[in-house]
N, C-alpha and C positions, 0 to 999 in steps of 0.2 A: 384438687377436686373442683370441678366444675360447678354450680349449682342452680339449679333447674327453672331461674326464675330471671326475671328482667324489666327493669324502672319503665315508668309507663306518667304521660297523661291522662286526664281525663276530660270530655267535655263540660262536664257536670260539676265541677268545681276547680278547686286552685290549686290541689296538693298533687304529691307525686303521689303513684302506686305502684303495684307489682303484678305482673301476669304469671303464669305457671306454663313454661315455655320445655316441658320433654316428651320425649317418642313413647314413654309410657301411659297416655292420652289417647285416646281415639281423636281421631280428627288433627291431631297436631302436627306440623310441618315446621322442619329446621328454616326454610325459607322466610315462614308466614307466621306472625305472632297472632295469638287469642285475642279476640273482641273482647273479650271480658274479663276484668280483672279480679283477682282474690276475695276482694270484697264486692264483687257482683256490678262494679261499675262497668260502661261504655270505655273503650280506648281508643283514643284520638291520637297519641302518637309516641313514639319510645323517646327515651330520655339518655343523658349521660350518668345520671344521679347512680352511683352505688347504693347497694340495698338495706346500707345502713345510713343513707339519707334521704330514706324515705318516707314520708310523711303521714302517710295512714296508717293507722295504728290498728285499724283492724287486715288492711293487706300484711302488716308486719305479723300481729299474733297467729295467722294463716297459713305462715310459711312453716312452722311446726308440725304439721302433718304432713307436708310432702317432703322434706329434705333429704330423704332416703331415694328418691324417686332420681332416676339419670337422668343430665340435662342433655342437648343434643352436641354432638361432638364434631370440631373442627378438624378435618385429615386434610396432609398435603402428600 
């Protein structure tokens, strides 16, 4: 399972965060990641961090309401 979310900077401080990255969004594009992250910050740029090394603890406690949500899917 795939899940619908993806490590993120921010400009506004030091820590990692999370974006909420599925087709179940209006506006959202498999291409193009969210300007704004879980916890309502700016995104300056994706990260390699897994999403359980990520640092903000309110992007973390946020991901509980969406994890039911499909992320977007990879076809060859």
């Amino acid at each position: 399972m795939t899940l619908p979310f993806h490590s993120v900077t921010s400009p506004t401080d030091q820590q990692t965060h999370l974006v909420l990255h599925t087709p179940a969004m209006p506006g959202h594009r498999p291409d193009q990641l969210p300007h704004i992250t879980l916890c309502r910050r700016l995104v300056a740029d994706p990260t390699t961090a897994s999403i359980g090394d990520v640092e903000c603890e309110r992007c973390l406690h946020a991901t509980v309401d969406f994890m039911a949500l499909p992320a977007f899917g990879v076809h060859q």
